[in-house]
C-alpha positions as CSV (number, residue, x, y, z in Angstrom):
1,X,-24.0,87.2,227.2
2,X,-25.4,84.0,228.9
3,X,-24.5,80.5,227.4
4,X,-27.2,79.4,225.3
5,X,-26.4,82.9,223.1
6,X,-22.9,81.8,223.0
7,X,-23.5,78.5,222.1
8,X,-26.0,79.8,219.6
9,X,-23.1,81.9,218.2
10,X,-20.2,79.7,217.9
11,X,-22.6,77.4,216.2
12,X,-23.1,80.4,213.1
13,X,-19.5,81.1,213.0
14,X,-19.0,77.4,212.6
15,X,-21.4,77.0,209.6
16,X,-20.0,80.8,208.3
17,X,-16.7,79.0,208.4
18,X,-17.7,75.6,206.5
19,X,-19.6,77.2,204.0
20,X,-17.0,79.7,203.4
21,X,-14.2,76.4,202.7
22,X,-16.4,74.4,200.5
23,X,-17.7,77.3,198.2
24,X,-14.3,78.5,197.1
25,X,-13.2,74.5,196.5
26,X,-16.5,74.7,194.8
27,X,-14.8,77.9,192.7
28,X,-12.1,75.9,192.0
29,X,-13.7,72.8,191.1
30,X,-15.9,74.7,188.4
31,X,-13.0,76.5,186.7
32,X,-10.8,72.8,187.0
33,X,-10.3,72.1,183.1
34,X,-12.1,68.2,182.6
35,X,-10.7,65.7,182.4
36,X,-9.6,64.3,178.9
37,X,-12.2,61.4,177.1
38,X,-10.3,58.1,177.0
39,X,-10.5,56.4,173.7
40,X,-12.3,52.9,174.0
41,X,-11.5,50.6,171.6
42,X,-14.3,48.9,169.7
43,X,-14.2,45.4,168.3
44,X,-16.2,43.3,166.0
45,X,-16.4,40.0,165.5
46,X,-17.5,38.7,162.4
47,X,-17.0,34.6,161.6
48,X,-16.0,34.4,158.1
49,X,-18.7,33.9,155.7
50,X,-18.1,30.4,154.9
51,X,-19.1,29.2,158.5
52,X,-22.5,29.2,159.8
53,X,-24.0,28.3,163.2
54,X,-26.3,25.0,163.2
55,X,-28.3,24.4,166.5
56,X,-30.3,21.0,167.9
57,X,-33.3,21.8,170.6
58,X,-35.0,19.2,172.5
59,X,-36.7,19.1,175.5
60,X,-35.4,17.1,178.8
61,X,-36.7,15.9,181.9
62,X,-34.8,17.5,185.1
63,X,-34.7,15.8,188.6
64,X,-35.4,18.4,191.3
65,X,-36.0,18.6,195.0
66,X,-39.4,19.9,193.9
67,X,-40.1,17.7,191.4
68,X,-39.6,16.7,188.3
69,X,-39.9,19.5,185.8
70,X,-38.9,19.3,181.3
71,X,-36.8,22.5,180.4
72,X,-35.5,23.1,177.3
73,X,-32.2,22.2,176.1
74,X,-29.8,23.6,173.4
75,X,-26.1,22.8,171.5
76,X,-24.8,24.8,169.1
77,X,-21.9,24.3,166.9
78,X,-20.2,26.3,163.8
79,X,-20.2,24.1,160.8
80,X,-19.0,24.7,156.9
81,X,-22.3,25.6,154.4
C-alpha cells in the first residue's frame, strides 16, 4: 500500500469517526426534553383618565457646519382636562 492510499484512508476513517460522534449527540439532542417557556411579564401603562397630553410645534432655525437648515421642534407636557 503506497502513501497517497494510506493517506487517502486515514482521511475516511477520520470523517467515519466524526460523523459517527456528532450523529449520536445529534440522537441525543433530538430525544433532550425542551426546555421550559419562561413567563414574561406584561405591563401596561395607562395615565388616568383625568390627564391628557397637550403638545406645542414650531419650527426652528438650526446652525450647522453645512448650513443653516429649519427642523421641526416639539414639547409635550401632561396637563388636567
Amino acid at each position: 500500500m503506497d502513501s497517497r492510499t494510506r493517506a487517502g484512508l486515514m482521511v475516511v476513517i477520520g470523517l467515519a469517526t466524526i460523523a459517527l460522534e456528532t450523529g449520536g449527540a445529534l440522537v441525543q439532542a433530538q430525544t433532550a426534553p425542551p426546555p421550559p417557556r419562561r413567563h414574561i411579564p406584561r405591563i401596561t401603562v395607562v395615565p388616568l383618565s383625568r390627564y391628557h397630553r397637550e403638545c406645542d410645534f414650531w419650527l426652528a432655525l438650526e446652525h450647522r457646519p453645512s448650513g443653516d437648515v429649519v427642523t421641526p421642534q416639539q414639547h409635550c407636557w401632561w396637563a388636567l382636562k
